[in-house]
VEXTORMAR-622745 format. One record per residue (C-alpha): x, y, z; residue number from 1. Coordinates in pm, 1 decimal, decimal comma. Example, Ala and Ser with C-alpha at 12.3 -4.5 7.8 and 13.67 -1.06 7.14 Angstrom:
REM VEXTORMAR-622745
NODE       c1       c2       c3   n
NODE   1230,0   -450,0    780,0   1
NODE   1367,0   -106,0    714,0   2
END
This chain:
REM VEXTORMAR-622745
NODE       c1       c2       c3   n
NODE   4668,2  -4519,5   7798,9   1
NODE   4383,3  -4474,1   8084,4   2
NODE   4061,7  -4315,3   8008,7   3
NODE   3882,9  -4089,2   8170,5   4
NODE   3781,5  -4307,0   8408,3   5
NODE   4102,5  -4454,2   8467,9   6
NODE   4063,6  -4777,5   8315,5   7
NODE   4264,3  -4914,5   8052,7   8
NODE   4152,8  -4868,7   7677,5   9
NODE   4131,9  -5206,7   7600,0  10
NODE   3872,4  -5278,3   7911,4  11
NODE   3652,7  -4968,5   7759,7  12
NODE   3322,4  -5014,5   7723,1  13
NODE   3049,0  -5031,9   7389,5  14
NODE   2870,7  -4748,4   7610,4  15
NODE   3225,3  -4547,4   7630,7  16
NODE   3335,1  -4576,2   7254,9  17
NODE   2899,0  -4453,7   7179,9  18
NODE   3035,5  -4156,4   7392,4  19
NODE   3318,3  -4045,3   7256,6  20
NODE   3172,0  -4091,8   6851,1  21
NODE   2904,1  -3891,1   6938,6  22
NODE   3182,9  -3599,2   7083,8  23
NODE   3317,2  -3643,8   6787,3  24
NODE   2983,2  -3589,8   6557,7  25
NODE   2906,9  -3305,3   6809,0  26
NODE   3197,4  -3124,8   6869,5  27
NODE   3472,4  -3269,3   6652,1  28
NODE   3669,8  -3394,1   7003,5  29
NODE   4016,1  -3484,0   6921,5  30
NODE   4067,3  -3648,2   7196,8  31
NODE   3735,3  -3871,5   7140,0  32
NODE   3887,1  -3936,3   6803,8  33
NODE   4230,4  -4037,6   6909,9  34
NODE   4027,4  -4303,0   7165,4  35
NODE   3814,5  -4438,4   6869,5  36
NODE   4098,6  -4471,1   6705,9  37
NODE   4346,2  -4587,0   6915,1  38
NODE   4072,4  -4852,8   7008,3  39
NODE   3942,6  -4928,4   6668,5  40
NODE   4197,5  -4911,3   6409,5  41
NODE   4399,3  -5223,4   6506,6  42
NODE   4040,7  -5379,6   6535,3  43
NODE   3941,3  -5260,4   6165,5  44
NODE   4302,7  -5298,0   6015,2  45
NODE   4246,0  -5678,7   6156,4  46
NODE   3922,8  -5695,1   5946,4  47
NODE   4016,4  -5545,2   5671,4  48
NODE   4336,4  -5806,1   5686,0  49
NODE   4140,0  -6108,7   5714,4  50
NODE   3931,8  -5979,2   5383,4  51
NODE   4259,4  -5842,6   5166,5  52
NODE   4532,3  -6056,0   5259,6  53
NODE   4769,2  -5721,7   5184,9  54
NODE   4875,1  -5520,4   5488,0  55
NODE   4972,2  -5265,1   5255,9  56
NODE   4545,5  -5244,8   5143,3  57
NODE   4440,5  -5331,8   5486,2  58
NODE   4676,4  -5030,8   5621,1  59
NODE   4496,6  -4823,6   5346,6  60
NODE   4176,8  -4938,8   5415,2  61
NODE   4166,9  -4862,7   5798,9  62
NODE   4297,8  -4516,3   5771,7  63
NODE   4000,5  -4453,0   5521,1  64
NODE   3765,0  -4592,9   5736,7  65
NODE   3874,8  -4359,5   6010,9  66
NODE   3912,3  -4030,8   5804,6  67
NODE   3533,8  -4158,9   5699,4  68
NODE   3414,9  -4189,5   6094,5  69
NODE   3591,9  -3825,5   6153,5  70
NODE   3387,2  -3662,4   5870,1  71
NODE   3060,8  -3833,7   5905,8  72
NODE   3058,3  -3878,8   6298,7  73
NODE   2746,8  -3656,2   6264,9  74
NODE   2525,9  -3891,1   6115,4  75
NODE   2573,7  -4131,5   6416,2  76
NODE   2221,5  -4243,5   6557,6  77
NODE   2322,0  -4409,7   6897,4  78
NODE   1908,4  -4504,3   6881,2  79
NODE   1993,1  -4757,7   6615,1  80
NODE   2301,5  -4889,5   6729,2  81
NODE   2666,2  -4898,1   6907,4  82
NODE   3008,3  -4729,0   6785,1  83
NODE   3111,0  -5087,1   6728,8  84
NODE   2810,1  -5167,1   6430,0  85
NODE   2803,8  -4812,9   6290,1  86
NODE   3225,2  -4834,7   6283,6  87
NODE   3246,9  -5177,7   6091,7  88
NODE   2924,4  -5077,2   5877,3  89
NODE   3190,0  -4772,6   5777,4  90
NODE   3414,0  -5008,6   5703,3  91
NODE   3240,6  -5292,2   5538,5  92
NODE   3130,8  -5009,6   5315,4  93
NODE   3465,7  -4858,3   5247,3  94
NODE   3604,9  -5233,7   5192,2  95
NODE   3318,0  -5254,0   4881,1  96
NODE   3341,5  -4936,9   4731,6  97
NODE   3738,4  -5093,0   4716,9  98
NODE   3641,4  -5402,6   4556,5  99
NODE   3461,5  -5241,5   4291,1 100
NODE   3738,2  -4974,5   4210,5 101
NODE   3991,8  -5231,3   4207,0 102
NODE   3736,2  -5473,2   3921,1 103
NODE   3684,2  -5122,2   3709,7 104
NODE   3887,0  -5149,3   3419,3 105
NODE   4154,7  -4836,4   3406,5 106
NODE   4053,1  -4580,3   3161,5 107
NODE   4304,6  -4605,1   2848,1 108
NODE   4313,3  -4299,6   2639,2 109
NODE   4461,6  -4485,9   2400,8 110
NODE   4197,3  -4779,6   2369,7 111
NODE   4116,7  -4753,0   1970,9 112
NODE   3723,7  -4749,3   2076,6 113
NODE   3736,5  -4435,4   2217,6 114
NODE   3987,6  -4217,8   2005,0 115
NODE   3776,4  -4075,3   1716,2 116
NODE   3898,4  -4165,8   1319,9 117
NODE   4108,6  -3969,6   1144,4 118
NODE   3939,6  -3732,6    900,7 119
NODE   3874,6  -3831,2    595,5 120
NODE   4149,3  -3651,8    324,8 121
NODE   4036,9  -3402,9     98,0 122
NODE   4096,1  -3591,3   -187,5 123
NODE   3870,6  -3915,9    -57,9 124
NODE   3591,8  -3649,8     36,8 125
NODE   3565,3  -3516,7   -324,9 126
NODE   3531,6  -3868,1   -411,1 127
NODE   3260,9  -4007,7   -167,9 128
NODE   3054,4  -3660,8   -324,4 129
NODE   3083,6  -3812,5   -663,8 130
NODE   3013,9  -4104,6   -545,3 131
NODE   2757,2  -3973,0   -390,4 132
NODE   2599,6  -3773,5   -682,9 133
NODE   2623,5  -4090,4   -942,4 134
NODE   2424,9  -4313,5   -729,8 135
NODE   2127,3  -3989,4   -661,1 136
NODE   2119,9  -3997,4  -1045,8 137
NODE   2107,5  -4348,1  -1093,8 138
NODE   1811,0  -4362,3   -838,7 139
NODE   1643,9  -4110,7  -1031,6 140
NODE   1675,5  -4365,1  -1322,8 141
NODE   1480,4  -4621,3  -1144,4 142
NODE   1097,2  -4671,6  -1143,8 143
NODE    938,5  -4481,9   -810,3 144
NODE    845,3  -4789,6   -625,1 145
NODE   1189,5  -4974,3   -715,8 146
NODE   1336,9  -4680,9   -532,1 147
NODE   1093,3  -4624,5   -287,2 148
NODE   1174,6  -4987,8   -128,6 149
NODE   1594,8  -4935,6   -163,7 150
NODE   1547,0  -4598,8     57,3 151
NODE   1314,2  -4795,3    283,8 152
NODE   1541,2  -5119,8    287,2 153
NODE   1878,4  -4912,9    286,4 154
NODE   1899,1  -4563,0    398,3 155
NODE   1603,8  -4605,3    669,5 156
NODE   1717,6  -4953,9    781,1 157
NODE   1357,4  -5108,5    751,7 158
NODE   1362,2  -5489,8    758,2 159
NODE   1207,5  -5675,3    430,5 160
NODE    917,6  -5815,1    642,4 161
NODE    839,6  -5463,1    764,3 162
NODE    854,7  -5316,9    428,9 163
NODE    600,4  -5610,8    321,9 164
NODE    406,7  -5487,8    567,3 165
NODE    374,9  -5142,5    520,1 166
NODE    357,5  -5198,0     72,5 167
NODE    117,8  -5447,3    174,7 168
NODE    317,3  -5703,2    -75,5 169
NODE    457,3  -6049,6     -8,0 170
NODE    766,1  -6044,4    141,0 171
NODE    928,4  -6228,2   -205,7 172
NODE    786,3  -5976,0   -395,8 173
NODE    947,9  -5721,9   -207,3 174
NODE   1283,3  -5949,7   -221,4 175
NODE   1282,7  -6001,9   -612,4 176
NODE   1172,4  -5583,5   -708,0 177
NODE   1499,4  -5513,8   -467,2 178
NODE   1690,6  -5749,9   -636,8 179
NODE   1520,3  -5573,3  -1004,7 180
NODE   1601,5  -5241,2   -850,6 181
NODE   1982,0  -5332,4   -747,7 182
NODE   2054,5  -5480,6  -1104,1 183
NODE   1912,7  -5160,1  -1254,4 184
NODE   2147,0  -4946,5  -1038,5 185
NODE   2439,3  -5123,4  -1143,2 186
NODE   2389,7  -5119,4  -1484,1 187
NODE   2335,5  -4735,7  -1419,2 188
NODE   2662,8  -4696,2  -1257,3 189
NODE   2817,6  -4937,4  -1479,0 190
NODE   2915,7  -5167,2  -1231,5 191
NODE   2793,2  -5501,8  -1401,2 192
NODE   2978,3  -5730,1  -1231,3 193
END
């Protein structure tokens, strides 16, 4: 094929190819595009070989890179560079964004961390509220700061130091009225294990 010019398209110049990209940014010239491509794609497919080492990807790869020059030929700045640099900074680009698809994990519906539990039956529910309602009574049993330091060590999640802290006890006194408070509760429930 002859340019313009009548030269061939290998022999075209860095100055030509900054031409015809900036046609194509400008006034979407197919026949800019098909000289791009005709003179870049074996060029990128050849990178994008030498980086895959599958012609099937590389293939891929290039025709991305060029459907990715069509649509952004607009944002071409020949003040900051050639066709050449802007082209393989496309397709470096395009070549990364494919590395880190292909190292994302596939999304598994199925995975058992992301499908919710099964309700709870009926049956277990009425349970869990007795359960529930014995161990409110048995708390009630308990003296106020014994229970006081089981809501603060068990239902808030407050570590013994912490609790120290804020009771302004030592820490083993805090230990041993927890320790108090849980034998209490199980004789409550009857649970003296």
């Amino acid at each position: 094929m002859k340019t313009a010019k009548g030269g061939r398209l290998d022999e075209v110049t860095s100055s030509e190819m900054t031409r015809c990209l900036i046609r194509v940014g400008e006034a979407r010239d197919r026949a800019a595009f098909e000289a791009l491509f005709r003179h870049f794609g074996p060029r990128v497919r050849a990178y994008m070989l030498k980086r895959a080492f599958d012609v099937a990807l590389a293939d891929e790869l290039m025709q991305e890179t060029m459907m990715t020059v069509w649509r952004k030929a607009g944002q071409f700045d020949a003040g900051r560079g050639n066709a050449s640099a802007w082209i393989f900074t496309v397709a470096r680009n395009i070549r990364i964004d494919s590395l880190r698809r292909s190292r994302r994990p596939e999304f598994d519906p199925e995975d058992p961390a992301l499908v919710p539990e099964a309700p709870a039956a009926p049956d277990q529910n009425f349970e869990d509220g007795q359960d529930a309602e014995r161990i409110r009574v048995a708390l009630a049993t308990l003296p106020s700061e014994q229970a006081e330091l089981l809501r603060m060590s068990f239902f808030e999640e407050i570590p013994h130091s912490m609790i120290a802290e804020r009771m302004s006890l030592p820490l083993g006194t805090v230990k041993s009225r927890i320790r108090a408070a849980f034998s209490k509760l199980r004789y409550a429930l009857g649970d003296e294990r």
